[in-house]
N, CA, C and O atoms as CSV, one atom per row, in Angstrom:
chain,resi,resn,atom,element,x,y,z
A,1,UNK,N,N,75.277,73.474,99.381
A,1,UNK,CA,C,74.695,74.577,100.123
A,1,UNK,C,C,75.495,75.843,99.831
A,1,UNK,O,O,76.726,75.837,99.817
A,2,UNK,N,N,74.743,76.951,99.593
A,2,UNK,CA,C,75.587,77.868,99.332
A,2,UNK,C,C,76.481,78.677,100.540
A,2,UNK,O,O,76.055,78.323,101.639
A,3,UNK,N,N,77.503,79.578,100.645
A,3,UNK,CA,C,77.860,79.662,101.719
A,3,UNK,C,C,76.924,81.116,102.338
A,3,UNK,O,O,77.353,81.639,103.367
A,4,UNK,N,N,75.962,81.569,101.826
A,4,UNK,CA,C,75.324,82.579,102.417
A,4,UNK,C,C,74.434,81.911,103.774
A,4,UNK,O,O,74.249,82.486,104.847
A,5,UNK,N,N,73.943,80.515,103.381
A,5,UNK,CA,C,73.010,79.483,103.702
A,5,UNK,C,C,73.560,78.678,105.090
A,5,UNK,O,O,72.923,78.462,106.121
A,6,UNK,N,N,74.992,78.299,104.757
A,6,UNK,CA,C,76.081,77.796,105.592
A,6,UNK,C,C,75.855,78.629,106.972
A,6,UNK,O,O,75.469,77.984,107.947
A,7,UNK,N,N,76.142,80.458,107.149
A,7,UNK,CA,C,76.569,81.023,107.838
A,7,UNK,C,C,74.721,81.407,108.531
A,7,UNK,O,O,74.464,81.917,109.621
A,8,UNK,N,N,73.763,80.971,107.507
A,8,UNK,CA,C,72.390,81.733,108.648
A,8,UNK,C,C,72.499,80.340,109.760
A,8,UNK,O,O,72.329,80.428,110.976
A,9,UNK,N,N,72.842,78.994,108.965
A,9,UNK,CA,C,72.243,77.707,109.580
A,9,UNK,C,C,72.984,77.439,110.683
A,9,UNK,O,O,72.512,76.804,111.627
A,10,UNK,N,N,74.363,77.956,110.661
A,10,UNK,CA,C,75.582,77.149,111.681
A,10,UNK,C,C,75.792,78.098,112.647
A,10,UNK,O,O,75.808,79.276,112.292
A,11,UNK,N,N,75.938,77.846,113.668
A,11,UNK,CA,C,76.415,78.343,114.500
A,11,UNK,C,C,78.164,78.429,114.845
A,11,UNK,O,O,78.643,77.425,114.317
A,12,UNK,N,N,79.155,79.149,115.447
A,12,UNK,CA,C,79.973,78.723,116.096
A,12,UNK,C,C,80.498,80.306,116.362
A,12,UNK,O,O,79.936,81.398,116.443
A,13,UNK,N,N,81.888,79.821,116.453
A,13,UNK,CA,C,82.905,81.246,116.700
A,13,UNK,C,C,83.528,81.956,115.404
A,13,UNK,O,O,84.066,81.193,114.602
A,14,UNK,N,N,83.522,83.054,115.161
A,14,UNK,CA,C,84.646,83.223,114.336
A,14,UNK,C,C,85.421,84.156,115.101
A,14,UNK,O,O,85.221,84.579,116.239
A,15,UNK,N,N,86.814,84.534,113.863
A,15,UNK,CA,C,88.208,85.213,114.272
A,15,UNK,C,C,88.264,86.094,112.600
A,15,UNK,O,O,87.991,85.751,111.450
A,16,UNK,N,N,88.649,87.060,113.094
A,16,UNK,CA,C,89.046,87.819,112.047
A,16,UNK,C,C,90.831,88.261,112.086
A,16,UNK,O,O,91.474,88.643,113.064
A,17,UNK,N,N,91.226,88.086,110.919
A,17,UNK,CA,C,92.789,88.362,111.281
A,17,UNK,C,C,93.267,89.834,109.996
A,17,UNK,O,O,93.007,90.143,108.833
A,18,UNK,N,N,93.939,90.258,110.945
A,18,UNK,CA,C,94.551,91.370,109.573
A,18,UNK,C,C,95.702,92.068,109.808
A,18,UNK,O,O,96.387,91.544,110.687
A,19,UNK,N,N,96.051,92.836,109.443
A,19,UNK,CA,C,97.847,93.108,109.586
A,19,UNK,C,C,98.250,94.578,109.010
A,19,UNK,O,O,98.138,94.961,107.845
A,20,UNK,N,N,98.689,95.215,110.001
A,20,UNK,CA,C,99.041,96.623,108.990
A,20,UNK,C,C,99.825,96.476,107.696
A,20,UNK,O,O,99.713,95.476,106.987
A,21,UNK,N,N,100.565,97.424,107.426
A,21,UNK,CA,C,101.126,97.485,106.181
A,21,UNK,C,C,102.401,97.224,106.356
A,21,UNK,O,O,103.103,97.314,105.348
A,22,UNK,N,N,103.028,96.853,107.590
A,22,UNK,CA,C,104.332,96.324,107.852
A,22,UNK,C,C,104.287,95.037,108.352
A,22,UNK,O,O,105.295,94.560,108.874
A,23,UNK,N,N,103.051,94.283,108.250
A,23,UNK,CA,C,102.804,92.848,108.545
A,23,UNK,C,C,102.357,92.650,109.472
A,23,UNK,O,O,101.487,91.779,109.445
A,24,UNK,N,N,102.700,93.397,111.002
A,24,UNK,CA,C,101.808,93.291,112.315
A,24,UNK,C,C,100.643,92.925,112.492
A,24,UNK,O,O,99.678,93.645,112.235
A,25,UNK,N,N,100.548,91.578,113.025
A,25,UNK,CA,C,99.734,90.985,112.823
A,25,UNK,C,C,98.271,91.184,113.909
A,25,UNK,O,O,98.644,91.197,115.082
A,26,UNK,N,N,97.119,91.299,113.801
A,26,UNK,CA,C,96.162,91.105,115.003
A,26,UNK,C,C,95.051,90.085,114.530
A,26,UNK,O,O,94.990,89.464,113.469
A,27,UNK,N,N,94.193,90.084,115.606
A,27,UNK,CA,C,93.276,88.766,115.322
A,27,UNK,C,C,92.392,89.058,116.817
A,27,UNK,O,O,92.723,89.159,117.998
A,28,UNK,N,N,90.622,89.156,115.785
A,28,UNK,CA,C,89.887,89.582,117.313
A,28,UNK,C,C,88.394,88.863,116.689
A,28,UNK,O,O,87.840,88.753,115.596
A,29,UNK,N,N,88.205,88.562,117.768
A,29,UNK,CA,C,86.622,87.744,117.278
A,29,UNK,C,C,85.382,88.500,117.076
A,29,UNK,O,O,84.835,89.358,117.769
A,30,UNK,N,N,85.144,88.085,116.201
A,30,UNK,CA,C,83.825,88.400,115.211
A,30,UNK,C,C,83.199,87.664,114.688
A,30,UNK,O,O,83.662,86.697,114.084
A,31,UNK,N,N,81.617,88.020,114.818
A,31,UNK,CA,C,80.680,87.047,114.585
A,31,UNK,C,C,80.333,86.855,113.039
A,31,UNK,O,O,81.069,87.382,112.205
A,32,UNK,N,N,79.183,86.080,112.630
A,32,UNK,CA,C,79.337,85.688,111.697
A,32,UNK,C,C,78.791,86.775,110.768
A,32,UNK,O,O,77.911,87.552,111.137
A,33,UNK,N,N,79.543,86.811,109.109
A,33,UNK,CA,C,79.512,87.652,108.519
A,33,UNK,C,C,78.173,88.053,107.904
A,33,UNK,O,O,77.258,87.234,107.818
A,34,UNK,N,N,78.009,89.832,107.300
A,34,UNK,CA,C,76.632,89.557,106.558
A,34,UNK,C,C,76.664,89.574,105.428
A,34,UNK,O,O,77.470,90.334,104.891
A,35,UNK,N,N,75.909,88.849,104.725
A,35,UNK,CA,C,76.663,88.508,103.056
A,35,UNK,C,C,75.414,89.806,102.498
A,35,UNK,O,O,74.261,90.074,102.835
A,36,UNK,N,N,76.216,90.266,101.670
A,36,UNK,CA,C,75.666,91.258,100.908
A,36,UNK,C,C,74.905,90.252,99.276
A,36,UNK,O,O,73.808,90.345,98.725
A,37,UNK,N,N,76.013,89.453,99.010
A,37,UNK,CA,C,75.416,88.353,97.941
A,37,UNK,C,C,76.630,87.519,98.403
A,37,UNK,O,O,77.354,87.669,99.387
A,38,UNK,N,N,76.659,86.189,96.982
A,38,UNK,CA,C,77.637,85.178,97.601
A,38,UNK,C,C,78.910,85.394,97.257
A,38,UNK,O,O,79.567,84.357,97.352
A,39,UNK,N,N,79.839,86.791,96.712
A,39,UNK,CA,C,81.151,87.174,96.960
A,39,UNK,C,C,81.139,88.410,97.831
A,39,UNK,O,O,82.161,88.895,98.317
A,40,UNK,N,N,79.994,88.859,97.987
A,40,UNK,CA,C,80.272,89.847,99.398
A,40,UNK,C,C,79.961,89.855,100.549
A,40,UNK,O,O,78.762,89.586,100.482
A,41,UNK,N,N,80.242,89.999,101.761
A,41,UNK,CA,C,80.014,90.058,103.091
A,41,UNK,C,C,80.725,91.217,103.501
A,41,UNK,O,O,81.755,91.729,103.061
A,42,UNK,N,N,79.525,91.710,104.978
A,42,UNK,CA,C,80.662,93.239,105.424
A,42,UNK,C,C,80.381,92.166,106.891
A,42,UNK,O,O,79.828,91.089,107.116
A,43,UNK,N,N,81.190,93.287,107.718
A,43,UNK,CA,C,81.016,93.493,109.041
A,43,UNK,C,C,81.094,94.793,109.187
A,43,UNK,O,O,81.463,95.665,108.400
A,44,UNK,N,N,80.488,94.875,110.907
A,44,UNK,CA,C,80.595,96.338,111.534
A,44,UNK,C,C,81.558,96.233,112.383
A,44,UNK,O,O,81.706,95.245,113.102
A,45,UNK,N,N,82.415,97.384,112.385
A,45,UNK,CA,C,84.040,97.871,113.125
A,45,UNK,C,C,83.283,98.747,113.953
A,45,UNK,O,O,82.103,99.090,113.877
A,46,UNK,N,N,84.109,99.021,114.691
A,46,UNK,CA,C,84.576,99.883,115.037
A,46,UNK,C,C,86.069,100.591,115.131
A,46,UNK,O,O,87.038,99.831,115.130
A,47,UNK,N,N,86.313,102.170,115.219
A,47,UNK,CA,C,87.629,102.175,114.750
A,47,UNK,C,C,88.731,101.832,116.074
A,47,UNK,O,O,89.131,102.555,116.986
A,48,UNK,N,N,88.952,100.710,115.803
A,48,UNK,CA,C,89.716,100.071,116.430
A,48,UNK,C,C,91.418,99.355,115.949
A,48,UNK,O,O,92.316,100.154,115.682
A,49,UNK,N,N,91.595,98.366,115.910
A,49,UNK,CA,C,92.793,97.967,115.383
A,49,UNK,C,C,92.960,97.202,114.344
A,49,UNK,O,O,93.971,97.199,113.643
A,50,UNK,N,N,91.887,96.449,114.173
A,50,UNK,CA,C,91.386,95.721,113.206
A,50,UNK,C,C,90.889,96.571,111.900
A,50,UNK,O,O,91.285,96.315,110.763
A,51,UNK,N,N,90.014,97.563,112.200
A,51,UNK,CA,C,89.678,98.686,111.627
A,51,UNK,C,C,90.898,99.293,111.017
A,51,UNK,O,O,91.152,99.133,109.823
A,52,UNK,N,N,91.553,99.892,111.709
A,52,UNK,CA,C,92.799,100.597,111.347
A,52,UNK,C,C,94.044,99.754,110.682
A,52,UNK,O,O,95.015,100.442,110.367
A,53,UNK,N,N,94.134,98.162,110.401
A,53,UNK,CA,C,94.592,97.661,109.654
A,53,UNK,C,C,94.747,97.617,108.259
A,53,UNK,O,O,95.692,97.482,107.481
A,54,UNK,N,N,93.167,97.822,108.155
A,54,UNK,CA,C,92.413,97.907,107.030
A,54,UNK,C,C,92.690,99.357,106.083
A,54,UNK,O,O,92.584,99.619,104.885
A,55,UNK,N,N,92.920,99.788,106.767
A,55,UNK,CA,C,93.282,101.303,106.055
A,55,UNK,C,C,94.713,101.100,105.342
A,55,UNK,O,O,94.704,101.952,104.454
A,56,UNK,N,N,95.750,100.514,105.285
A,56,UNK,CA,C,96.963,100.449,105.100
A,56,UNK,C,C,96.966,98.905,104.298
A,56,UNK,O,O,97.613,98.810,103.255
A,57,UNK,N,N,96.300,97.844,104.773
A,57,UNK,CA,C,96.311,96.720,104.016
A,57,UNK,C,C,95.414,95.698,103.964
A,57,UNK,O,O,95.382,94.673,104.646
A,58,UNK,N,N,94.416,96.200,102.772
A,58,UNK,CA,C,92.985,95.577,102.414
A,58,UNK,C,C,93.055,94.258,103.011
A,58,UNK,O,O,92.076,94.161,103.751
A,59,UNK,N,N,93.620,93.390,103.037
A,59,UNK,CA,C,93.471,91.833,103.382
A,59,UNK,C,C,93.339,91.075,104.597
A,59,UNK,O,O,93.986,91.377,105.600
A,60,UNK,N,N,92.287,89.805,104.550
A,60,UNK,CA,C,92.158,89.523,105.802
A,60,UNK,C,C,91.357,88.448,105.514
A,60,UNK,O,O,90.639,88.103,104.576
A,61,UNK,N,N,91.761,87.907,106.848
A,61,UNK,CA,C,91.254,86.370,106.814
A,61,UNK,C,C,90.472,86.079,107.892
A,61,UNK,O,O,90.889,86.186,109.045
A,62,UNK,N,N,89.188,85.660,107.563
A,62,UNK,CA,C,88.173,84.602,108.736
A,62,UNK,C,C,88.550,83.227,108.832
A,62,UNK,O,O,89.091,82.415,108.081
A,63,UNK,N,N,87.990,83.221,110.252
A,63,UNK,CA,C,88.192,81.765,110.390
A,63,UNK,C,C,87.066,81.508,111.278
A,63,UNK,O,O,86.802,82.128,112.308
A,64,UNK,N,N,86.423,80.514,110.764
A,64,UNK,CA,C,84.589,80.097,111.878
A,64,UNK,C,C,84.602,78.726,112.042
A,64,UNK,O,O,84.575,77.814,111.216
A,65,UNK,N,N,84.657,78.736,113.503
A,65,UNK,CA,C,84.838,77.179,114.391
A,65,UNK,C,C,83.348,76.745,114.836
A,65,UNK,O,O,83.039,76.956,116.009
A,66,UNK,N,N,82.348,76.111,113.912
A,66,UNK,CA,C,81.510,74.860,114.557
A,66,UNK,C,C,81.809,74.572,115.786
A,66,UNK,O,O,82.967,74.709,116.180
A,67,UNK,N,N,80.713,74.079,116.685
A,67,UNK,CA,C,80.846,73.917,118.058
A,67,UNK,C,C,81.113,72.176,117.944
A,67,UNK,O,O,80.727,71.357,117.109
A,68,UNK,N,N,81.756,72.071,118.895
A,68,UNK,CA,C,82.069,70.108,119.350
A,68,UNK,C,C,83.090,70.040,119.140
A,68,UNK,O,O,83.783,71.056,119.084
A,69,UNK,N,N,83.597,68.787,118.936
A,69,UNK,CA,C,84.811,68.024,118.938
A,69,UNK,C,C,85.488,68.402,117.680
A,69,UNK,O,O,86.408,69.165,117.385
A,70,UNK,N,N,84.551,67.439,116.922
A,70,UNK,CA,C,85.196,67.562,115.626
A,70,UNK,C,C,85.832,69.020,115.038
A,70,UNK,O,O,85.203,69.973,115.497
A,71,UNK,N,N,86.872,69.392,114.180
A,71,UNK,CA,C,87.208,70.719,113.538
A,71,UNK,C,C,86.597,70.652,112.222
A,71,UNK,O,O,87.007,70.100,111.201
A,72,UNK,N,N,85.605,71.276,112.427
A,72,UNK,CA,C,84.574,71.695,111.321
A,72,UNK,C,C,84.162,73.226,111.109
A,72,UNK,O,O,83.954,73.918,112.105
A,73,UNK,N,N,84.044,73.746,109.863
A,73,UNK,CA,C,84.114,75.122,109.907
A,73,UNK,C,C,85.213,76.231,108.554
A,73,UNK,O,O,86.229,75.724,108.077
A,74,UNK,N,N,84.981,76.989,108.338
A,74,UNK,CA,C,85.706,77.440,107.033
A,74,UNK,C,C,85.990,78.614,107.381
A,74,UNK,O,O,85.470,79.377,108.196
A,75,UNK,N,N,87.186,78.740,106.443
A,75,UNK,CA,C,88.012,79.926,106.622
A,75,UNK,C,C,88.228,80.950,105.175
A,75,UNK,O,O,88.721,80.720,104.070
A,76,UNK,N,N,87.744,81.884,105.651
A,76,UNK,CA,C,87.540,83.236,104.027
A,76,UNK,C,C,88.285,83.493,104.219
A,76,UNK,O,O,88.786,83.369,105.336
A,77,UNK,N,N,88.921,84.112,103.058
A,77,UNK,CA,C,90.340,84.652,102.389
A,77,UNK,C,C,89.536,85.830,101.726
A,77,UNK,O,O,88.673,85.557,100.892
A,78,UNK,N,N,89.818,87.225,102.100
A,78,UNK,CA,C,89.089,88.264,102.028
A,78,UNK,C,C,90.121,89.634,101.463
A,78,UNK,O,O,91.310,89.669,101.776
A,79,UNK,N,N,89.433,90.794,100.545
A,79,UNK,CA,C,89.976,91.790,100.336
A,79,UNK,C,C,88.921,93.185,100.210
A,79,UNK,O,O,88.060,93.338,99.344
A,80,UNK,N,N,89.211,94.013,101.182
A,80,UNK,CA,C,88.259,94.830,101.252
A,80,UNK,C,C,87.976,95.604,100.526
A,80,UNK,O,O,88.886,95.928,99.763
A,81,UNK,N,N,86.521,96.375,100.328
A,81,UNK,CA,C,86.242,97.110,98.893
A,81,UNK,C,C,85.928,98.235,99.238
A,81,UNK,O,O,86.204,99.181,98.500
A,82,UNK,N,N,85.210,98.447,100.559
A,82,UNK,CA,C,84.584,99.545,100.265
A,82,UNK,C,C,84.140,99.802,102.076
A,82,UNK,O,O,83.873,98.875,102.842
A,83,UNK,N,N,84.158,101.308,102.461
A,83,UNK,CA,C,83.198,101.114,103.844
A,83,UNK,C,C,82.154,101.938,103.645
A,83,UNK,O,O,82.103,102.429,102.518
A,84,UNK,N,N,80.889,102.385,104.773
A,84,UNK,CA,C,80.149,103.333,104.693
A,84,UNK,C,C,79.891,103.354,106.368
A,84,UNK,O,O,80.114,102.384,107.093
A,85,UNK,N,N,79.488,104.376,106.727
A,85,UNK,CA,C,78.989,104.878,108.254
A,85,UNK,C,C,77.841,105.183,108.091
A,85,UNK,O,O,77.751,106.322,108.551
A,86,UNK,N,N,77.084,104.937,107.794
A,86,UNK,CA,C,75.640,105.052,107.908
A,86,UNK,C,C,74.654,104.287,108.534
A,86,UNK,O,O,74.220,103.178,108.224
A,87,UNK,N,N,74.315,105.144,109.598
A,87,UNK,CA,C,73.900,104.510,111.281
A,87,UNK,C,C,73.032,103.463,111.047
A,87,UNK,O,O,72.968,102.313,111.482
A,88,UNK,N,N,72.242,104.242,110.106
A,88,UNK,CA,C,70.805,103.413,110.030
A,88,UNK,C,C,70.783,101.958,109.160
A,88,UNK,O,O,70.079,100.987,109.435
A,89,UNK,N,N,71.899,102.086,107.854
A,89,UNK,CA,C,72.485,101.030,107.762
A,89,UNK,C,C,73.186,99.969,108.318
A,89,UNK,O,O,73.135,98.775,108.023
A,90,UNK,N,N,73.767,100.474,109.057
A,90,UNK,CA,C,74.703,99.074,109.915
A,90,UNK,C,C,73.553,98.744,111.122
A,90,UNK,O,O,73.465,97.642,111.665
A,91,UNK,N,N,72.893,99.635,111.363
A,91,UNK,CA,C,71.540,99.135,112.446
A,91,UNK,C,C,70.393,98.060,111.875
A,91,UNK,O,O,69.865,97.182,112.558
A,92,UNK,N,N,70.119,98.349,110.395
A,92,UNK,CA,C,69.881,97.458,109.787
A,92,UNK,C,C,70.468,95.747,109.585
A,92,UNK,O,O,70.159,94.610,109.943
A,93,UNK,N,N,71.194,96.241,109.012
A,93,UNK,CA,C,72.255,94.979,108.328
A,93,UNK,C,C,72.713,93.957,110.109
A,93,UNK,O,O,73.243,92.862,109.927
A,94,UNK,N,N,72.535,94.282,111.235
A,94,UNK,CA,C,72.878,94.066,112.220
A,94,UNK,C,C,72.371,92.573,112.770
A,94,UNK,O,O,71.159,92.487,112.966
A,95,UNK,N,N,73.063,91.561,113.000
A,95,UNK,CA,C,72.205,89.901,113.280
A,95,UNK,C,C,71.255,90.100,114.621
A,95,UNK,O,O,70.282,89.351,114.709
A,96,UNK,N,N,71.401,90.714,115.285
A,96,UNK,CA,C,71.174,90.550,116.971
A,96,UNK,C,C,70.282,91.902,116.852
A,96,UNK,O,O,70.739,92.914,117.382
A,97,UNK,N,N,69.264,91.957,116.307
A,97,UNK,CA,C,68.195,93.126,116.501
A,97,UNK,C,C,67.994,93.903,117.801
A,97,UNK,O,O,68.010,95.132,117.860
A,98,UNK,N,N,67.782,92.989,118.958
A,98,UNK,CA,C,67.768,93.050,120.334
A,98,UNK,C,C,69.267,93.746,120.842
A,98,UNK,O,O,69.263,94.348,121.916
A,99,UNK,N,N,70.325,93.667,120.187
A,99,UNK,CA,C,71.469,94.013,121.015
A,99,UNK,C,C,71.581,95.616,121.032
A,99,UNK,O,O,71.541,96.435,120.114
A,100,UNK,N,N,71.738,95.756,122.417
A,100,UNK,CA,C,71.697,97.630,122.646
A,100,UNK,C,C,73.550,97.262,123.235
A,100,UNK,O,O,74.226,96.399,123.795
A,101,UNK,N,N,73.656,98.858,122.504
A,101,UNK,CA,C,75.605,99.067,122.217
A,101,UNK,C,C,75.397,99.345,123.997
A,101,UNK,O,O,74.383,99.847,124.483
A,102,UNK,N,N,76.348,98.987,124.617
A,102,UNK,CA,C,77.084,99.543,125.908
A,102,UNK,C,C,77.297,100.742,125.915
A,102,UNK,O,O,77.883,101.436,125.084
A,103,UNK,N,N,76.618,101.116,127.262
A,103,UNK,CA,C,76.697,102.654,127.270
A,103,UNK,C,C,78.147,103.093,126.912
A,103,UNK,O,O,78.211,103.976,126.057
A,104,UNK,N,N,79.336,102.622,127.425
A,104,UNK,CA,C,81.038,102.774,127.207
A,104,UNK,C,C,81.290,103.090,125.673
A,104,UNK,O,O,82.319,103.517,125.149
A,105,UNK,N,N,80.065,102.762,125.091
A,105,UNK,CA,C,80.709,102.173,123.285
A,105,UNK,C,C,79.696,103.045,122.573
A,105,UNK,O,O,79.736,103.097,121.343
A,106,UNK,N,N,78.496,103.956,123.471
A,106,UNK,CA,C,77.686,104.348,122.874
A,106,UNK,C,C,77.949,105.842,120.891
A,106,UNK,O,O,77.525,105.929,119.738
A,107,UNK,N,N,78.939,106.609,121.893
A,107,UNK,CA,C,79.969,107.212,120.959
A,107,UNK,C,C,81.018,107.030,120.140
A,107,UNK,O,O,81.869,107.881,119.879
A,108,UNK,N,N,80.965,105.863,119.707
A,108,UNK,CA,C,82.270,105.323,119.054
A,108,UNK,C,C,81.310,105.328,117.311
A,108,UNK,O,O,80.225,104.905,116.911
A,109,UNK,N,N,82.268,105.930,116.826
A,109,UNK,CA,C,81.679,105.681,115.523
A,109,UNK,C,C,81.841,104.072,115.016
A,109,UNK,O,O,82.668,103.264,115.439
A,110,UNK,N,N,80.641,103.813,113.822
A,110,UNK,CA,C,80.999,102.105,113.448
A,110,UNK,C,C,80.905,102.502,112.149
A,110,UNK,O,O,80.447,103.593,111.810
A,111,UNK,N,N,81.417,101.466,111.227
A,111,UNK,CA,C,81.704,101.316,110.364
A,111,UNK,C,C,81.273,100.071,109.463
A,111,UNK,O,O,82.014,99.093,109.567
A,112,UNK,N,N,80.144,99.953,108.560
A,112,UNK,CA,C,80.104,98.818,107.526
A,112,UNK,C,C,81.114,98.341,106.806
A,112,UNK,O,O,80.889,98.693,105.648
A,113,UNK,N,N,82.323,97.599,106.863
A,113,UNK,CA,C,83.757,97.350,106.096
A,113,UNK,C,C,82.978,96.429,105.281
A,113,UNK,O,O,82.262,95.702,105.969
A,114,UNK,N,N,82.894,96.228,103.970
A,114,UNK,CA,C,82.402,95.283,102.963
A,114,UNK,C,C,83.659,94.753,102.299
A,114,UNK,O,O,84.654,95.435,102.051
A,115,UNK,N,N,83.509,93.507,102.047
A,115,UNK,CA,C,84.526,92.694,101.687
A,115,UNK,C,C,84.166,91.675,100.739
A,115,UNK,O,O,83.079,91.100,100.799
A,116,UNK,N,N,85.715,91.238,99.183
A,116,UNK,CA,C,85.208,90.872,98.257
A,116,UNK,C,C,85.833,89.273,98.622
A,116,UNK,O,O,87.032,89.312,98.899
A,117,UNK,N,N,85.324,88.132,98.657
A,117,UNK,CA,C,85.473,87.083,99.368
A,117,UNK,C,C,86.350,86.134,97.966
A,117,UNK,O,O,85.870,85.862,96.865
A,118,UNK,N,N,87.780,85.784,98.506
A,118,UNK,CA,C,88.738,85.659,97.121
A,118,UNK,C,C,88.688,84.247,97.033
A,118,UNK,O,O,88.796,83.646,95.964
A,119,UNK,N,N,88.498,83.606,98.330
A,119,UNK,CA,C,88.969,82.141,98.835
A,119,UNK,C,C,87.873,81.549,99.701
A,119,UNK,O,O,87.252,82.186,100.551
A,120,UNK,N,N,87.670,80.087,99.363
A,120,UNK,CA,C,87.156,79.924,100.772
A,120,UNK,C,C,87.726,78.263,100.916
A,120,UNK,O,O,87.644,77.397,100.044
A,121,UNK,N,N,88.210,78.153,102.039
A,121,UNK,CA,C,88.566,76.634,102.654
A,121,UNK,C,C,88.197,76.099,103.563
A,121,UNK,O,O,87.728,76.898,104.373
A,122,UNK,N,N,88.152,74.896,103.940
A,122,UNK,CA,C,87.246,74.388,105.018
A,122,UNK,C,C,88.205,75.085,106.045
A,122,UNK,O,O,89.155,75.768,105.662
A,123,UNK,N,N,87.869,74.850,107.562
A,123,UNK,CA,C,88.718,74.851,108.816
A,123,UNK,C,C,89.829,74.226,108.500
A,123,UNK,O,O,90.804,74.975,108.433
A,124,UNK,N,N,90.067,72.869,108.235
A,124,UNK,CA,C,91.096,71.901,108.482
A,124,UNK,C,C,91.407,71.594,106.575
A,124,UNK,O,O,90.601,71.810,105.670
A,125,UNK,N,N,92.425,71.200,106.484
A,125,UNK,CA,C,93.251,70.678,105.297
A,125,UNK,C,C,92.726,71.959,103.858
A,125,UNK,O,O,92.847,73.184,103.824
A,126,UNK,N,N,92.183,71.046,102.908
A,126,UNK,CA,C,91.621,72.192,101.623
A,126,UNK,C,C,93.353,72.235,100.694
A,126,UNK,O,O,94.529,72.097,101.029
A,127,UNK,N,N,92.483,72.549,99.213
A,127,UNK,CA,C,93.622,72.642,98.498
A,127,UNK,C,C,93.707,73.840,98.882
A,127,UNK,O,O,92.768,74.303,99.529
A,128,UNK,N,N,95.572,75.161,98.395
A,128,UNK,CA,C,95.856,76.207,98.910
A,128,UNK,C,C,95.546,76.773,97.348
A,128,UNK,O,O,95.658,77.972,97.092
């Protein structure tokens, strides 16, 4: 299955992790990615901390947890390429058609972060 296929069919959680340019580390959940083809996927930011990681040090890692018992689920090894702000684009590209932004969040600029996908390993074990 390809992994564009993986992420429409499965459900679960993901985590996005990234780190300024002095290593500081953060990690905030985010849903599942949108693949542009099968080495690209973006998400939408906002400029936040995660966001602002990214400015200083392209790299970053997903991690998407399948629901149940078992630890099932894969983790991207990611380097960013490129962003764009273009409303009507990220309104597009958006999974949740239905979702209206919170009035609190209505002014926050967002951001398409596109990313070139280097790695991919399951959740659990995988060669490094």
């Amino acid at each position: 299955m390809k992994l564009s296929e993986y992420f429409e069919n499965v459900t679960g959680r993901g985590i996005l992790a990234t780190s300024d340019s002095d290593g500081k580390v953060d990690a905030a959940v985010y849903s599942r990615p949108h693949f542009i083809d099968e080495e690209t996927i973006a998400y939408i930011m906002t400029d936040r901390l995660t966001h602002r990681n990214l400015q200083s040090n392209p790299h970053a890692a997903y991690l998407f947890m399948e629901p149940g018992e078992k630890f099932a689920g894969k983790r991207l090894y990611l380097t960013k390429i490129r962003e764009e702000t273009d409303p009507e684009r990220i309104n597009a590209i958006r999974w949740r058609k239905s979702y209206t932004i919170p009035e609190d969040q209505k002014d926050e600029k967002r951001f398409l972060v596109y990313f070139r996908i280097d790695r991919v390993l399951p959740l659990i074990g995988g060669k490094e």
